[in-house]
Every structure is written in structure tokens, then in C-alpha cells.
C-alpha positions as a printed NumPy array, in Angstrom:
array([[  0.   ,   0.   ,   0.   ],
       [  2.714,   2.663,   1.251],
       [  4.506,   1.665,  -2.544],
       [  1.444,   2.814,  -4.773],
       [  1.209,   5.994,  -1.929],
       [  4.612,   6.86 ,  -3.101],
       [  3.817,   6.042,  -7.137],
       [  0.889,   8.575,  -6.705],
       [  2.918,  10.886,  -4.822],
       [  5.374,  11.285,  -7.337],
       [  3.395,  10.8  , -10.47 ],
       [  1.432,  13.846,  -9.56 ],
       [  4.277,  15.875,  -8.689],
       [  6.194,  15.004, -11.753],
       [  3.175,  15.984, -13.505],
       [  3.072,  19.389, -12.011],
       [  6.805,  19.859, -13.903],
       [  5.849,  18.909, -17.787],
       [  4.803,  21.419, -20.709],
       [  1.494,  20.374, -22.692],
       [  1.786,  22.197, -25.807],
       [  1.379,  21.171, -29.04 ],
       [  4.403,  21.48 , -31.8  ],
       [  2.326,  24.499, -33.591],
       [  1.205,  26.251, -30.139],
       [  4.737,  26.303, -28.608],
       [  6.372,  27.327, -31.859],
       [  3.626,  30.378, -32.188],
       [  3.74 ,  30.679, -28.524],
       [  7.498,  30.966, -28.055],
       [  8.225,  33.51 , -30.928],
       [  6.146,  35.898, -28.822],
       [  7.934,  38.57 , -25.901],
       [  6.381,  37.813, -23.335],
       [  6.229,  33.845, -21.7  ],
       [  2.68 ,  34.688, -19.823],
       [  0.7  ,  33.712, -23.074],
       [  2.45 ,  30.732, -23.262],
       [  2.195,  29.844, -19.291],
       [ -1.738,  30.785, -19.327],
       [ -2.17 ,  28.208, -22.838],
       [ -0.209,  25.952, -20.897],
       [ -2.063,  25.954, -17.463],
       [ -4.755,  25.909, -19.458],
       [ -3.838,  22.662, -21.351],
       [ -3.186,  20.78 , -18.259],
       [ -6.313,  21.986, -16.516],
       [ -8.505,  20.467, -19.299],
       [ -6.61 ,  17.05 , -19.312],
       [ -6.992,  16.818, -15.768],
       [-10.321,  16.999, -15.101],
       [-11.636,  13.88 , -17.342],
       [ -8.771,  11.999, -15.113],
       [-10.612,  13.189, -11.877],
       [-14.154,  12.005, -13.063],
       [-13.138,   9.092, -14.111],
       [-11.098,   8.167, -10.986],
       [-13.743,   9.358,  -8.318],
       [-16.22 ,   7.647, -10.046],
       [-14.144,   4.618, -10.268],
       [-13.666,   4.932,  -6.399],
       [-17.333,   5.137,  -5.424],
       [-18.043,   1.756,  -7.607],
       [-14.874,   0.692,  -5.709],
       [-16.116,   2.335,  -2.071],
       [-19.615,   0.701,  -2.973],
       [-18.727,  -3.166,  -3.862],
       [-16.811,  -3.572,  -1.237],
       [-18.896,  -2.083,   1.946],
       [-21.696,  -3.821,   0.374],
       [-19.755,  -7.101,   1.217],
       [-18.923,  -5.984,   4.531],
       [-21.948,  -5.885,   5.624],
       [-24.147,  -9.163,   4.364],
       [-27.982,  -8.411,   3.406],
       [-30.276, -10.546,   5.906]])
């Protein structure tokens, strides 16, 4: 258990480190002054691949949560 705490741990904060850009945006993005275009696309980017993640694994929990309480405690 503790090894997939650490896994998550540092998958997420590995995460936090990486550029999601695509070839064209970072090559229109980078010939630009200033970098706070870039960093907002990019924040962006990430924010909208995260959030299918999150659904998807809190829903996956609850089915998880459910199945097994519902064994815990038999049905007389």
C-alpha cells in the first residue's frame, strides 16, 4: 500500500513539472515577448486534461467504495 502511496505521490508531482503544448502552439507561442501567453495556454492545457482523469477516478472509487462495503456488511 505505502509503494502505490509513493507512485501517486510522485506521479502527480512530476506531472506538475511537464509542458502540454502542441508542436504548432509552442512554436507560435514561443516567438512571442512575453512567456505569460504561453504559461496561461499551458495551465490551461493541463487543466482540461486533468479533469476527465478526476471524473473518471472518483467515479471509479465510489463503484470501488460501494462493492466492497456492500460485502462488509451481508444483506439478511
Amino acid at each position: 500500500m505505502k509503494r502505490k502511496l509513493y507512485f501517486l505521490f510522485f506521479s502527480l508531482v512530476f506531472v506538475l513539472q511537464t509542458s502540454a503544448q502542441c508542436a504548432m502552439c509552442r512554436a507560435v507561442l514561443e516567438s512571442e515577448e512575453g512567456q505569460s501567453t504561453a504559461e496561461g495556454i499551458n495551465d490551461g492545457i493541463m487543466y482540461l486534461m486533468a479533469i476527465p482523469y478526476l471524473l473518471v477516478g472518483g467515479i471509479g472509487f465510489l463503484i470501488y467504495w460501494k462493492f466492497f462495503r456492500s460485502k462488509k456488511n451481508p444483506i439478511k
